[in-house]
C-alpha positions as CSV (number, residue, x, y, z in Angstrom):
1,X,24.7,-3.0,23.0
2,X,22.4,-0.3,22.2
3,X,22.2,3.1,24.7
4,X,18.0,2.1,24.7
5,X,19.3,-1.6,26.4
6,X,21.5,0.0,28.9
7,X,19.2,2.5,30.5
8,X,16.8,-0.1,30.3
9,X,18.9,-2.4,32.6
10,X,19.9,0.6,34.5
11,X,16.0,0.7,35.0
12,X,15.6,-3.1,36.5
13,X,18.7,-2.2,38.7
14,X,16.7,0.4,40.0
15,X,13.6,-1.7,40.0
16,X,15.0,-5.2,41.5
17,X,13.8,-6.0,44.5
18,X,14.4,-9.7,44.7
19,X,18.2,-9.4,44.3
20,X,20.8,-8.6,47.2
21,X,23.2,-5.6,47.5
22,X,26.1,-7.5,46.0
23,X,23.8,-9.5,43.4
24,X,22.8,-5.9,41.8
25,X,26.8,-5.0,42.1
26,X,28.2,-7.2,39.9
27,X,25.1,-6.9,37.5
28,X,26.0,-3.1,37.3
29,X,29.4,-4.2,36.7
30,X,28.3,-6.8,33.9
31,X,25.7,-3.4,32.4
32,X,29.3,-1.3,32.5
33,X,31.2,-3.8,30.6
34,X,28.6,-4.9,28.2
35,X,28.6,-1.0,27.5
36,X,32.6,-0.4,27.0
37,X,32.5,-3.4,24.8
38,X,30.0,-2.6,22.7
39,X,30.0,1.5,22.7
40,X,31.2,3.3,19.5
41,X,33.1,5.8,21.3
42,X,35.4,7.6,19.0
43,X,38.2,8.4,21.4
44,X,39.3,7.2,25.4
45,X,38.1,10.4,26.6
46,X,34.5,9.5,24.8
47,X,33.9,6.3,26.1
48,X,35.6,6.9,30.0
49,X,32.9,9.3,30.1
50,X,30.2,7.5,28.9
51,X,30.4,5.0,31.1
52,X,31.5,7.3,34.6
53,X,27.6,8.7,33.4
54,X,26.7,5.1,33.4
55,X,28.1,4.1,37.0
56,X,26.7,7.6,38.3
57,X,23.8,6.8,37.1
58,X,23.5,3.0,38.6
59,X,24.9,4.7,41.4
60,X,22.2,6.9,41.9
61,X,19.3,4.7,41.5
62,X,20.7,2.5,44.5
63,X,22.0,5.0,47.0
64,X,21.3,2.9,50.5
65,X,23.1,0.2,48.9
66,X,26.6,0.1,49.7
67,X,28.0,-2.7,47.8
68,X,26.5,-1.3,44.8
69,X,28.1,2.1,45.6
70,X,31.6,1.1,46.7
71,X,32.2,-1.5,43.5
72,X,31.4,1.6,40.8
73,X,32.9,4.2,43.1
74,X,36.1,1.9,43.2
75,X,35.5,0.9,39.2
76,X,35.6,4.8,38.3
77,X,38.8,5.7,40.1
C-alpha cells in the first residue's frame, strides 16, 4: 500500500464521525498492518519506525478518544 493511501486513511480516521471509539481502533490497527505488510522498509529499524510515525500520527488526530489511544499506545510498546 502506497504512503499517499495511508495518510489518506489516516485522514478519514481523523475525519469519521459516524464510527465509535473502538470502531476507529481497530481500523487504525487494520491502517498499521496494511502498512507493515506492504512497506518496502529496507531494515527492522526502517519499518518499526515508520509505522510508530504512523500510530503517533492516528494517535494524534483522535486524542479524546481513549480506545483509539490505548490500542496504538499498547501496539507500539
Amino acid at each position: 500500500m502506497a504512503e499517499q493511501a495511508i495518510r489518506q486513511r489516516i485522514r478519514e480516521i481523523a475525519e469519521d464521525r459516524s464510527h465509535g471509539a473502538s470502531e476507529l481502533a481497530r481500523l487504525c490497527l487494520q491502517i498499521g498492518a496494511d502498512s507493515a505488510l506492504n512497506h518496502p522498509a529496507q531494515d527492522t529499524e526502517a519499518l518499526l519506525g515508520t509505522l510508530l510515525a504512523q500510530a503517533a500520527e492516528m494517535t494524534a488526530t483522535r486524542p479524546s478518544m481513549a480506545p483509539v489511544h490505548n490500542l496504538l499506545a499498547r501496539w507500539g510498546a
